[in-house]
C-alpha positions in Angstrom: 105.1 91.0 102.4 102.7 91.6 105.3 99.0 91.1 104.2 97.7 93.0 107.1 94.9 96.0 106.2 94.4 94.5 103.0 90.7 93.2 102.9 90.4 89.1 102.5 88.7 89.0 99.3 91.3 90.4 97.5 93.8 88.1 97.9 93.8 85.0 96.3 95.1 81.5 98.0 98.4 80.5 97.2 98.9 79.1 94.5 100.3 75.8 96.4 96.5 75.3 97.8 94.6 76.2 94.5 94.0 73.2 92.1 97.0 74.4 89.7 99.0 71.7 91.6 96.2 68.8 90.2 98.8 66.5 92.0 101.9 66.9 90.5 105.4 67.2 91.8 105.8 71.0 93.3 109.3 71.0 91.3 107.2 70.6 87.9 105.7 73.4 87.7 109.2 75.1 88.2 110.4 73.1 85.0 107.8 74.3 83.5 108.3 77.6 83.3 112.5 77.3 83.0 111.8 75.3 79.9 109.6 78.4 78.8 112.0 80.9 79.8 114.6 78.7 77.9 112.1 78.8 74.5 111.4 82.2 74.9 115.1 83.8 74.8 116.0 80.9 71.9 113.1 82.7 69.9 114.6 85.9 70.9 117.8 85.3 69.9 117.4 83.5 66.4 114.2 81.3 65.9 112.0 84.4 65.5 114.0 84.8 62.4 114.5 81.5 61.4 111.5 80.2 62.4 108.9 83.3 63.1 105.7 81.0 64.3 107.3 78.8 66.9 105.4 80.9 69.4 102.2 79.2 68.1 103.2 76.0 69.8 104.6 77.6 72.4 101.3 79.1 73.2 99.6 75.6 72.4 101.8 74.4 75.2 100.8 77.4 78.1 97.5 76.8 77.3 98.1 72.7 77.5 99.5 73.4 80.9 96.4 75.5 82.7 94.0 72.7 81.4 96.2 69.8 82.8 96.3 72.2 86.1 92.2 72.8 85.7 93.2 76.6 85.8 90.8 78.6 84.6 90.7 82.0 83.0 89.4 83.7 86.1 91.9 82.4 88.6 94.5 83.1 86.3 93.7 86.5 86.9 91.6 87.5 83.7 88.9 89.3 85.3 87.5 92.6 85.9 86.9 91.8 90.2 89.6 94.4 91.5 90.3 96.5 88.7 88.3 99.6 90.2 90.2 98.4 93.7 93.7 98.5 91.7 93.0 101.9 90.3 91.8 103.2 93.2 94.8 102.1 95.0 97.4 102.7 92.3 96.3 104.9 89.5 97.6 108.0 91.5 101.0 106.0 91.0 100.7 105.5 87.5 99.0 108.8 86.7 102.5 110.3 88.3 104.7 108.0 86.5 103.3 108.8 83.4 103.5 112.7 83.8 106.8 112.9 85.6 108.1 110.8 81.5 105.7 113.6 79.7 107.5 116.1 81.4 111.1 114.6 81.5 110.0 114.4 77.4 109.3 118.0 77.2 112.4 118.8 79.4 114.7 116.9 77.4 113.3 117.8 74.0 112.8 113.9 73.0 109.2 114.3 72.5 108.5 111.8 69.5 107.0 113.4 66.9 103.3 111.6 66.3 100.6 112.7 65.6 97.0 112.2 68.2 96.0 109.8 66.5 99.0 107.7 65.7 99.7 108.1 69.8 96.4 106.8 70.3 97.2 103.8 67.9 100.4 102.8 68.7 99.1 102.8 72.7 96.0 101.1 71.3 98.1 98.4 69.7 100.5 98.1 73.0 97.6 97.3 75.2 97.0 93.8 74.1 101.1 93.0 74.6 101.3 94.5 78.1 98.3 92.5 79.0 100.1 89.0 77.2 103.4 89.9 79.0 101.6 90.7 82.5 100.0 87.5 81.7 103.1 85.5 80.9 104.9 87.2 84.3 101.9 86.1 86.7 99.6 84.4 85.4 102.2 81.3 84.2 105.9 82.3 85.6 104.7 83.4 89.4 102.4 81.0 89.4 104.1 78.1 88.5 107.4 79.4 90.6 105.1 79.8 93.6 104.3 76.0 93.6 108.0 75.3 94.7 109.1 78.4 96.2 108.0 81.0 98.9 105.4 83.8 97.6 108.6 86.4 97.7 111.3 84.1 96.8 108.9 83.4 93.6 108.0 87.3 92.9 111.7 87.6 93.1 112.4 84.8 90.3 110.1 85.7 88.0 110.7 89.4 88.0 114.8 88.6 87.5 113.5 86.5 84.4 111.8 89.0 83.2 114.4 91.4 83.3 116.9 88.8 81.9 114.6 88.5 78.8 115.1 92.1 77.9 119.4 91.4 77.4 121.0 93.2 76.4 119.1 96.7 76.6 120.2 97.4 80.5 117.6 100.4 80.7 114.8 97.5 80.0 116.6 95.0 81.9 116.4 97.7 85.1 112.8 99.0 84.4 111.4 95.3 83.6 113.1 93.7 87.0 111.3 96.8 89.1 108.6 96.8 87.3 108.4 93.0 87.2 108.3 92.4 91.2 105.9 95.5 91.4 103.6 93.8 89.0 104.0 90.3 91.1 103.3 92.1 94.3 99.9 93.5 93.2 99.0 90.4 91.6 99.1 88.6 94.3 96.5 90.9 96.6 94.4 91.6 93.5 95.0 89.3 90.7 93.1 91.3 88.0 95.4 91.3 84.7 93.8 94.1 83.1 94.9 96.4 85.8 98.5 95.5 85.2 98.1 95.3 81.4 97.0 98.6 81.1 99.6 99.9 83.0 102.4 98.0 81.2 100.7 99.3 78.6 101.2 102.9 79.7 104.4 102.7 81.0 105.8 100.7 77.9 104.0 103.7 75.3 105.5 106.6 77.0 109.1 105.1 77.7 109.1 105.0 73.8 107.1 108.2 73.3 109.3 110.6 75.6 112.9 109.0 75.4 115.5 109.1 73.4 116.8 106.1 71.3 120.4 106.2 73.0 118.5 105.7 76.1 115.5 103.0 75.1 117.4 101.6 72.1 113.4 101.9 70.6 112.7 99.5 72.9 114.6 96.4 71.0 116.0 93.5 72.6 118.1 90.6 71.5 120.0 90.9 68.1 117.8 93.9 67.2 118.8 96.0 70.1 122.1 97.0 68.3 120.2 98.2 65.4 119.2 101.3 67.9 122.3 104.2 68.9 
C-alpha cells in the first residue's frame, strides 16, 4: 500500500536492501520459511505428542538463520521505537475491538467465569505467545517471503500461512488470515513487535474470555480442536 503521509523514520527498508539477504539466493529465504511452515504443522499434527521438544531445535534453527543473515534483534522488530506511535495510531482500534467482544460477551451470556485475578493471569501468560507468534509472522515469515516476493504479495503469503496453521478451527483460520495481513501491514511502517504482541495478546484473551466454545472450539487447533463442541 501507498506509504504517502506516513513519516520516513518509521518505515523500515525493505527487507531485499537490509543485510538479511548477506548474499544468498532471494529464493532461499522463501525455503526457509516453507520448510518452517512445513515443521510447524507436522508438530501440530502429531510430533508435539510424540515428540513434545522438537520446537527446541526448531527454534535453534530461527535463531541459526538471523545470525547467518546478521539480523539483529532490533531490526527484527524487537524494540520499543514506535510503540507510543502504534498506540497512538491504533490503540483506538484495539480499545474498540476489545469492548465491542466484552459486550458481544455480556450480550450473549458467554462471559467466562474467572475470577480478576485469574483474567489478569491467563492475559499475563498469553502476552509472551502473541509476542512469539507476531514474531514468527514478521519477524521470520514476512521477512524471509519479502526477499523473493513483492512487500504485498509477501504480507499476503504469510498471513494465508498463518491462517492455514490454525486448520481446522475456521473461526481462527478467518480471524488469524485478517488479523495476520493487518499485523504485516503495521509491521512494515512501524516494525515494533511489542505493539503487535500486545494486541495479539488482547485480541487472543478476550476471543477466549467472551465466546462460546461452539464458536472458538477453546481456541484448539490440530487434533485437539475436536476435543471442543
Amino acid at each position: 500500500m501507498p506509504s504517502e503521509g506516513i513519516p520516513s523514520e518509521t518505515i523500515e527498508p525493505h527487507a531485499s536492501s537490509e543485510p538479511a539477504s548477506s548474499g544468498t539466493a532471494p529464493g532461499a529465504g522463501a525455503i526457509e520459511a516453507l520448510a518452517l511452515f512445513a515443521v510447524i504443522m507436522a508438530y501440530i499434527w502429531k510430533l508435539r505428542f510424540t515428540h513434545p521438544r522438537l520446537w527446541l531445535p526448531a527454534l535453534v534453527l530461527i535463531v541459526l538463520s538471523h545470525f547467518a543473515r546478521h539480523e539483529r534483534a532490533p531490526a527484527l522488530g524487537f524494540r520499543t521505537t514506535g510503540f507510543g506511535t502504534c498506540l497512538r495510531k491504533f490503540g483506538p482500534v484495539l480499545a474498540g475491538l476489545a469492548l465491542s467482544l466484552l459486550g458481544l460477551g455480556v450480550w450473549l451470556g458467554t462471559i467466562r467465569p474467572l475470577g480478576f485475578e485469574q483474567a489478569l493471569r491467563s492475559f499475563a501468560l498469553y502476552l509472551p505467545w502473541g509476542l512469539f507468534q507476531q514474531y514468527l509472522l514478521n519477524g521470520f515469515f514476512l521477512r524471509r517471503f519479502e526477499m523473493l516476493l513483492s512487500q504485498t504479495g509477501a504480507g499476503i503469503l504469510a498471513s494465508v500461512l498463518f491462517g492455514v496453521v490454525h486448520t481446522p478451527n475456521w473461526f481462527l483460520m478467518a480471524v488469524t488470515l485478517v488479523g495476520g495481513y493487518t499485523a504485516t501491514w503495521i509491521y512494515r511502517r512501524h516494525r515494533n513487535l511489542y505493539f503487535l504482541g500486545f494486541a495479539h495478546a488482547t485480541i487472543g484473551f478476550l476471543l477466549f474470555f467472551a465466546l462460546p466454545d461452539s464458536v472458538s472450539h477453546h481456541l484448539n487447533i490440530g487434533p485437539t480442536w475436536a476435543a471442543r463442541p
